[in-house]
C-alpha positions in Angstrom: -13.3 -23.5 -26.1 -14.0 -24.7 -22.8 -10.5 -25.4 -20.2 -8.5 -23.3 -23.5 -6.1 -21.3 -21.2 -7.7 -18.1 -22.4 -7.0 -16.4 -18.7 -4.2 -15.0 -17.6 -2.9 -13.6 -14.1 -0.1 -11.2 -13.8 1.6 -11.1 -10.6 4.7 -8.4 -10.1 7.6 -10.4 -8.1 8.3 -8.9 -4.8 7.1 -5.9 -5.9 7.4 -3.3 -3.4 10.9 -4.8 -2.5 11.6 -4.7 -6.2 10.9 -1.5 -7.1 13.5 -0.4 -4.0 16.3 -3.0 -5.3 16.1 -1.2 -8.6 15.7 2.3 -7.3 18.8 1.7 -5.2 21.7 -0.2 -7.1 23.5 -0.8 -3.4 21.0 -2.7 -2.2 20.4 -5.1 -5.2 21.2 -8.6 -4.4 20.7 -7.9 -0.4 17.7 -8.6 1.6 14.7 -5.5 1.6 12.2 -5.4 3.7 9.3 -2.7 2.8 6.4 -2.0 5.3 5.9 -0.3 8.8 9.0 0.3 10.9 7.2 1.1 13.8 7.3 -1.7 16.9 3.6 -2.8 15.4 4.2 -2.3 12.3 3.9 -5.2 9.4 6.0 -6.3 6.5 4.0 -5.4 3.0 6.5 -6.8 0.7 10.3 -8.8 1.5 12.4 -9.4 -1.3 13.6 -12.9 -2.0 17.1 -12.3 -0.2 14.8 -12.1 3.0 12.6 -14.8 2.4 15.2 -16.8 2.8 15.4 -16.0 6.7 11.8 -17.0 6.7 10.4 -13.3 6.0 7.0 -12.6 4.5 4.2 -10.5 4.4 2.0 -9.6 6.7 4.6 -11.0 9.2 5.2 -8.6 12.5 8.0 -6.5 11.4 9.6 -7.0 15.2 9.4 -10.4 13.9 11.3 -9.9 10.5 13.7 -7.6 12.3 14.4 -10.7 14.8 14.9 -13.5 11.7 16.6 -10.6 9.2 18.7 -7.7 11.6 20.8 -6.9 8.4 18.2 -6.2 6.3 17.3 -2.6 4.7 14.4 -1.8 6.4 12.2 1.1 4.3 8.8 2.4 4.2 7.0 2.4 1.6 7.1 4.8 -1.3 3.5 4.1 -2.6 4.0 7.3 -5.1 6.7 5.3 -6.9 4.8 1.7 -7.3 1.9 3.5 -8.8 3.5 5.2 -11.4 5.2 2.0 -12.4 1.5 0.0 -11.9 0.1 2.4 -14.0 3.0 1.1 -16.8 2.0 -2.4 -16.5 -1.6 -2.2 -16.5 -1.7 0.5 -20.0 0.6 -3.0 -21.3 -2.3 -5.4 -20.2 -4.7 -2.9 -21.7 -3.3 -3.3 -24.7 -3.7 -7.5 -24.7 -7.6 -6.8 -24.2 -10.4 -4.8 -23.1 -10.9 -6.6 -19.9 -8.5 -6.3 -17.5 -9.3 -6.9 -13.4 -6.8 -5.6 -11.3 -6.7 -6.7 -8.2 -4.2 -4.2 -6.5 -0.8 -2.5 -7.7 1.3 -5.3 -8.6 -1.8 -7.9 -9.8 -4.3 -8.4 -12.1 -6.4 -10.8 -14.6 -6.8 -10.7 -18.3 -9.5 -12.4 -20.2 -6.9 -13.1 -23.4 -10.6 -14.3 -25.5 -11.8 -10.7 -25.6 -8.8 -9.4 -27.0 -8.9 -11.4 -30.1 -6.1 -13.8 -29.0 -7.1 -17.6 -30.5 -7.6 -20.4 -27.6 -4.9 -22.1 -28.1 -1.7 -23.2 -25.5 0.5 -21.6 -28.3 -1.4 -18.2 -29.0 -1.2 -18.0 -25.0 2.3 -18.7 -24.3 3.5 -16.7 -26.6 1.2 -13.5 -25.5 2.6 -14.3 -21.8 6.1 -14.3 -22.8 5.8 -11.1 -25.2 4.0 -9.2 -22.1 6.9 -10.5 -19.6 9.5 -8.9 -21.7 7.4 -5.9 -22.3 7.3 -5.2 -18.6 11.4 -5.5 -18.2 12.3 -2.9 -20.7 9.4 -0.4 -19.6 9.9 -1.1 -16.1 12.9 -2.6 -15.2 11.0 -5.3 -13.1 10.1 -8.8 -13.3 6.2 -10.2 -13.4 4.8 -14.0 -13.3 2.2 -15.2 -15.2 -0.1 -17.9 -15.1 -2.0 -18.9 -18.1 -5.1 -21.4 -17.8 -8.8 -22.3 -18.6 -10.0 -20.3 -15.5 -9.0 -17.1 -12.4 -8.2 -19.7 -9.5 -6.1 -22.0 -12.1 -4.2 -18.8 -13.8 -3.3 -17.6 -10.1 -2.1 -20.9 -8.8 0.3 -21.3 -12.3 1.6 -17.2 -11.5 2.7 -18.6 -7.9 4.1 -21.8 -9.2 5.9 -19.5 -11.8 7.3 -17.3 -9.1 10.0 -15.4 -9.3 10.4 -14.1 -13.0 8.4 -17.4 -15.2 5.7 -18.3 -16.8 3.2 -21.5 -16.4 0.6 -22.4 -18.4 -2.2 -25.4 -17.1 -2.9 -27.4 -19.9 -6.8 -28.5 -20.1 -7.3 -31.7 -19.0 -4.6 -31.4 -16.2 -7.0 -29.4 -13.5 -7.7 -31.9 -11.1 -4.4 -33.9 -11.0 -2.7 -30.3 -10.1 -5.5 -29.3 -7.4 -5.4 -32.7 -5.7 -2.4 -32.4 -3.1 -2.3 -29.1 -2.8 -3.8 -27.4 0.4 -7.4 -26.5 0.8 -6.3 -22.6 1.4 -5.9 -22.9 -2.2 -9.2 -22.4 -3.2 -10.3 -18.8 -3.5 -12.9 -18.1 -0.3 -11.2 -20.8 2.3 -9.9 -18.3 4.9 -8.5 -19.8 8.6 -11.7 -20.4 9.8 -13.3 -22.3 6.9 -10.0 -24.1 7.2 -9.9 -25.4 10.1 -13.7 -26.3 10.0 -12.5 -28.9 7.0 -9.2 -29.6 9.4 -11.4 -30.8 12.3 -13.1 -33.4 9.8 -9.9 -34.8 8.7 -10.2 -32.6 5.2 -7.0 -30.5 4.4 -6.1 -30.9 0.8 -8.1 -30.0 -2.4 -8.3 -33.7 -3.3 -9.8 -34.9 0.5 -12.2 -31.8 -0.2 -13.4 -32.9 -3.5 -13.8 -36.9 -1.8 -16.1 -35.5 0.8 -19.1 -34.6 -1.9 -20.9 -31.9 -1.6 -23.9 -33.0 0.4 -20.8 -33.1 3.3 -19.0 -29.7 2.3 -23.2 -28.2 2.2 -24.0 -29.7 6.1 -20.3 -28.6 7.3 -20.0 -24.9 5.6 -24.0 -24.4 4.2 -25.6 -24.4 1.2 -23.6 -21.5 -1.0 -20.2 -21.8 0.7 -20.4 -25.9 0.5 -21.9 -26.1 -3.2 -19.1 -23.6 -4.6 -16.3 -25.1 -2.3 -17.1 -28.6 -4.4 -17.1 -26.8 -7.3 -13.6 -25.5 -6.8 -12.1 -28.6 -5.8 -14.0 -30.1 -8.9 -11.1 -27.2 -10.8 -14.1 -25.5 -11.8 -14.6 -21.7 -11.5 -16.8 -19.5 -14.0 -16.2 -16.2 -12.4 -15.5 -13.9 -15.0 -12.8 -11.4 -15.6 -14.5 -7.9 -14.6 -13.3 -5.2 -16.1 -14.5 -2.2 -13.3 -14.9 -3.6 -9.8 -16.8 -0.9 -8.2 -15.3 -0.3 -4.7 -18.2 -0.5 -1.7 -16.2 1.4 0.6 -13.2 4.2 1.0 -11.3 3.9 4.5 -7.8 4.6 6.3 -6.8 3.4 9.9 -3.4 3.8 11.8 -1.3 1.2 14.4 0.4 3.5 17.0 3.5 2.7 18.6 2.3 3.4 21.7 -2.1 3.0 23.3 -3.3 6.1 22.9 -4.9 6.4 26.5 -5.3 10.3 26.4 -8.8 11.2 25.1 -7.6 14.6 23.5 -5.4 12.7 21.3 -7.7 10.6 20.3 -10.1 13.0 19.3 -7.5 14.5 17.0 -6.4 11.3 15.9 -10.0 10.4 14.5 -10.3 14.3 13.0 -7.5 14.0 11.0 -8.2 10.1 9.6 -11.6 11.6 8.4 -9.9 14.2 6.7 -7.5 11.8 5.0 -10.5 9.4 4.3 -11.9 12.2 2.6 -9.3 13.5 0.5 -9.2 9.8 -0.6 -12.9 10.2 -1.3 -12.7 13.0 -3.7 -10.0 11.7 -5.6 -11.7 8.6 -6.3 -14.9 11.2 -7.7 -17.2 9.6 -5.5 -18.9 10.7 -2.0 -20.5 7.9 0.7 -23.8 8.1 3.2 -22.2 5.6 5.8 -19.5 6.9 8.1 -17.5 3.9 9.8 -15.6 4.6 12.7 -12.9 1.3 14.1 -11.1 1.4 17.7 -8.7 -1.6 18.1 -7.9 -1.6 21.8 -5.2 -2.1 23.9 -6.2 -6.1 24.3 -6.6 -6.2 20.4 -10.4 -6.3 21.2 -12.1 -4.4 17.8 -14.9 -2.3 18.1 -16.7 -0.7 14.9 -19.6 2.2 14.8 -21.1 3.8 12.2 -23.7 6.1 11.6 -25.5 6.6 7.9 -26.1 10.1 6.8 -29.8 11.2 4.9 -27.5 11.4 1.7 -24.0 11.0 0.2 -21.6 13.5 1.5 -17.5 13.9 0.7 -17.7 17.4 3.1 -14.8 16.5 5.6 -16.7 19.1 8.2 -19.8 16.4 8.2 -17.5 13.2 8.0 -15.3 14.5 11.2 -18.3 15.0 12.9 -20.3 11.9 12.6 -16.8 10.2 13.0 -16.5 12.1 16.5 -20.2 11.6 17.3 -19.0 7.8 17.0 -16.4 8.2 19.4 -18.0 9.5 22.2 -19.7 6.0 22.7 -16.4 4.4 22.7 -14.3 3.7 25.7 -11.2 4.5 25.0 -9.5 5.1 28.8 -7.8 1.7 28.9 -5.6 2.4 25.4 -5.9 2.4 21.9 -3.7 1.1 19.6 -5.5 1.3 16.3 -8.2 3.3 14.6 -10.0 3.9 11.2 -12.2 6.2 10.0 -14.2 4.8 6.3 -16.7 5.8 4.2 -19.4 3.7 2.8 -22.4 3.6 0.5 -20.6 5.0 -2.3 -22.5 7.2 -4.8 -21.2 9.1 -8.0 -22.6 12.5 -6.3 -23.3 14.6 -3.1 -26.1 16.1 -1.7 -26.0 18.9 0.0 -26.3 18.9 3.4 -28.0 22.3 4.8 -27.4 21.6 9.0 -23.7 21.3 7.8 -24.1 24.2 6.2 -25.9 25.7 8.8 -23.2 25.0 11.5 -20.4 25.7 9.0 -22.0 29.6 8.7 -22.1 29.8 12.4 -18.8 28.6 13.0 -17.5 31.2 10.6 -19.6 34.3 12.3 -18.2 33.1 15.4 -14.7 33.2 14.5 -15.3 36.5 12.7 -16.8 37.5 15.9 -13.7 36.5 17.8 -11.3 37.8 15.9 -13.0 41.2 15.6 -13.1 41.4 19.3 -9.4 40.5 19.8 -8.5 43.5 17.2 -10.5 46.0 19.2 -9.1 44.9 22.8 -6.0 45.4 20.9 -6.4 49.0 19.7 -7.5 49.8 23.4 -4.5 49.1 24.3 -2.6 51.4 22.2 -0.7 48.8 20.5 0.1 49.0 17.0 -1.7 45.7 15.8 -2.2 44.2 19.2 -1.3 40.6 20.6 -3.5 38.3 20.1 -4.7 35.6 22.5 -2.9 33.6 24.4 -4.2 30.3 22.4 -4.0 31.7 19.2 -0.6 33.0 20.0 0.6 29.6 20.8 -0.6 28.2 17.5 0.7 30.7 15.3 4.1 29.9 17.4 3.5 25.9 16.7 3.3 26.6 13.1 5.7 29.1 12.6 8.4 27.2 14.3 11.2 25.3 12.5 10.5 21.8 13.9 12.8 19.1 13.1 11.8 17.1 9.6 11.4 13.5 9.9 13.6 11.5 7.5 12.0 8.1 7.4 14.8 5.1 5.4 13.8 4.7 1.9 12.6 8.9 1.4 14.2 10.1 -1.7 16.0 13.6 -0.9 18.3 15.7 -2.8 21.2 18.0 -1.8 22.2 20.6 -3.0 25.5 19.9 -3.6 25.7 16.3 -4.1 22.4 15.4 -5.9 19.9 13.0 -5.5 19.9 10.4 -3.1 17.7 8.6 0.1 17.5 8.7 3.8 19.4 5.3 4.7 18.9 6.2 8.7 18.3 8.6 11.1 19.0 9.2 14.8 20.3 12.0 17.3 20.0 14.8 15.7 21.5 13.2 12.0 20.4 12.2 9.0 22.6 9.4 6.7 22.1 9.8 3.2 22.9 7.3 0.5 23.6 9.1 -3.3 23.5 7.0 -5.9 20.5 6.9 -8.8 18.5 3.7 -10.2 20.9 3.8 -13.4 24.4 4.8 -11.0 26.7 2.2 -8.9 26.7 1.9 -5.8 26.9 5.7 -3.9 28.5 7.3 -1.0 27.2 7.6 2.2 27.2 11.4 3.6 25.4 12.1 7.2 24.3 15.5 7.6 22.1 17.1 11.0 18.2 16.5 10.1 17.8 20.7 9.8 20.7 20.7 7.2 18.6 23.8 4.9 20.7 22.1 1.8 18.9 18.4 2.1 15.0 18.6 1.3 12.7 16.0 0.3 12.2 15.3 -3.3 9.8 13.4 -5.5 10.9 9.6 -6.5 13.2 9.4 -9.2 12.2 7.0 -12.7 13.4 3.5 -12.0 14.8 3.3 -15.7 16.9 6.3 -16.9 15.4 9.1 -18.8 16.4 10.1 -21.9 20.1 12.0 -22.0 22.1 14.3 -24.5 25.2 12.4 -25.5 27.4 15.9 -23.5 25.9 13.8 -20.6 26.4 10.6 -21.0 30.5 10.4 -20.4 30.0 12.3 -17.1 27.3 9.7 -16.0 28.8 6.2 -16.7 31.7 8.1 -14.3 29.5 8.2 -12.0 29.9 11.9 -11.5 26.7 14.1 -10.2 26.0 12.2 -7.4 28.6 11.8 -5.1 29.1 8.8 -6.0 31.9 6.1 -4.9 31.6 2.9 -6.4 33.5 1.6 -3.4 31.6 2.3 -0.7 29.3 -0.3 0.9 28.8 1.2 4.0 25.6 1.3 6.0 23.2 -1.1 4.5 21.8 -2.1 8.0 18.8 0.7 8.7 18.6 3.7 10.8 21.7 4.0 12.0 23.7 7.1 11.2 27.0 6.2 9.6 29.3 9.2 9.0 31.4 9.0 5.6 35.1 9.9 5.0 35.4 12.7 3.0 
């Protein structure tokens, strides 16, 4: 039935911000910020404490820090929000067999496929059921947005935001679209924008006024015939079930340009490595290497260099990735670089000069090491020393180094339990005990090489199963450390020391 609101778009609310709220009972109810806590780094995700303050994503997080100071500021726990994405898309699975996600916390459902009948009641009452389905398997809140087509379902999920639901009755498409702005419509980015702007076009309604012969001779022929479309509430794209992904990359923002060339040598060594691993979990292996350099004057350069076959070797991506650096100046500072993989294919070819220089590699560390054990025994010495390089090394890696605790890492001690890194700072480390089903927790600060606190893997946001021996001990809040009095230290990375 044409305009039946047989789509629907499930957006997570604040999700990254969400999932720390309910991870961390002290800090439900007060602003989060999740994202890069670096000087460049960006906000991902602010809850809706700290939108409040005029917080949102992809704003500067110097930026956020400046309109929010007593915000939580965490990084991101990516291991967490997949487990619980993985939750909520095996719920939309079960609505119908095609289901586009569009990243962690969103995704469309063609609702027709899945047997559900076209109707504004059938729908409703599938969004609502799937709403509560997501609280009591996650503990979180989603939006939905119900309509006749994928740019009408994600407008009603952002009208529905936070926690709602909205369904776009057929019939209603162009009365909603007309005021709103032209950014609206899926494939209007800034420039495209202010192309329209400069004509005097900026809502969805002036857009569909102009005609399309006027969108065509301002944007072209494709981007001008499907902007009037849009703005007509018109969009046939149909819910994919597999988008196949064209590329596999990862890229860092340092704190401070990288102007030593060394550094960025081994910077761009060990993003192929990471592209890589990325690569092979995702089963598939890529022809293109891409490498990006984002310079000190935000000037973006990108090389890349295609293989004679597919490849996930991380020898052969690190060095066609470093064969791309050496035509890149890099003297003045760098403050950003990427290493991707394109071309994707489902398997590798071998590649025999890798091979080649792999075998010789090997022979001449063989080589190396076999003279190093001879200059040894001619020295008389019981095992020998080895070289002065490789000596330094083995020291590097042997030595206890102090761990980074970055706010938001869950740890555990051994004495008080599970808990997570709330700041750290000269030499300390404040930790904040307390589960996702305890109160609020006590704040301990221990030195960052305490051998009793270690890293630990994030706990369920809802709580596990429990003998009823367990139970009384746990609503006490016993386990933990926990003090359902204390409120200290909710502003970030700043030790606070505890009374005992």
């Amino acid at each position: 039935m044409r305009g039946a609101p047989t789509i629907l778009h499930l957006d997570m609310d604040a999700f990254y911000a969400s999932a720390e709220q309910a991870a961390k009972p002290s800090l439900r109810g007060k602003p989060v910020i999740v994202g890069g806590l670096g000087p460049r780094g960006v906000v991902a995700t602010a809850s809706y404490e700290a939108r409040v303050f005029g917080v949102h994503s992809a704003m500067a997080m110097a930026q956020a820090r400046r309109l929010c100071p007593n915000a939580a500021y965490l990084t991101p726990r990516f291991s967490l929000y997949r487990q619980v994405s993985d939750k909520v898309m095996a719920l939309l699975a079960t609505l119908s067999p095609l289901v586009e996600p569009l990243s962690l916390d969103e995704a469309f459902v063609d609702l027709e496929a899945g047997g559900v009948p076209a109707t504004a009641e059938a729908a409703r009452a599938v969004g609502e059921r799937l709403r509560a389905d997501i609280v009591a398997a996650t503990g979180l809140t989603g939006s939905v947005g119900l309509a006749g087509s994928k740019m009408l379902a994600k407008i009603a999920s952002e009208r529905a935001k936070p926690d709602g639901l909205v369904l776009i009755e057929p019939g209603t498409e162009r009365e909603l679209l007309g005021p709103l702005t032209v950014r609206t419509l899926p494939g209007v980015g800034p420039a495209t924008a202010e192309a329209l702007r400069r004509t005097g076009i900026t809502t969805v309604a002036e857009t569909r006024e102009a005609g399309e012969e006027e969108l065509v001779r301002l944007l072209g022929k494709a981007h001008g015939a499907s902007l009037y479309v849009m703005a007509c509430g018109q969009d046939d794209r149909p819910v994919v079930a597999e988008r196949d992904a064209k590329s596999v990359s990862v890229e860092d923002t340092y704190d401070v340009d990288l102007t030593d060339r060394t550094r960025v040598q081994l910077e761009v060594a060990r993003l192929a490595d990471r592209c890589v691993r990325r690569l092979r979990g995702a089963g598939r292996s890529g022809r293109t290497v891409v490498l990006k350099v984002r310079r000190y004057d935000f000037s973006t350069l990108t090389r890349s260099e295609t293989l004679r076959g597919p490849t996930d070797d991380p020898a052969v991506v690190r060095e066609a990735a470093a064969r791309l650096l050496e035509g890149v100046d890099t003297t003045a500072g760098v403050r950003l670089l990427g290493v991707g993989v394109s071309g994707l294919a489902d398997y590798t070819q071998e590649d025999l000069f890798a091979q080649a220089a792999q075998a010789a590699q090997a022979a001449h560390e063989a080589q190396g090491a076999q003279g190093a054990q001879e200059a040894a025994e001619g020295t008389g010495e019981a095992g020998g020393a080895p070289e002065p390089a490789l000596a330094a090394l083995e020291d590097d890696e042997g030595a206890d180094r102090p761990r980074r605790w970055l706010p938001g890492c869950d740890v555990r001690h051994a004495e008080f339990g599970a808990g997570w890194v709330q700041g750290s700072g000269v030499g300390r480390v404040t930790v904040r005990f307390e589960e996702p089903w305890s109160r609020p927790g006590r704040v301990r600060t221990f030195a960052v090489d305490d051998p009793a606190l270690e890293p630990a893997d994030p706990l369920p946001l809802l709580r596990p199963a429990e003998s009823d021996a367990d139970a009384p001990a746990r609503e006490k809040g016993q386990g933990s450390g926990h003090d359902p009095g204390s409120d200290q230290g909710l502003r970030q990375g700043q030790p606070v020391t505890s009374r005992p």
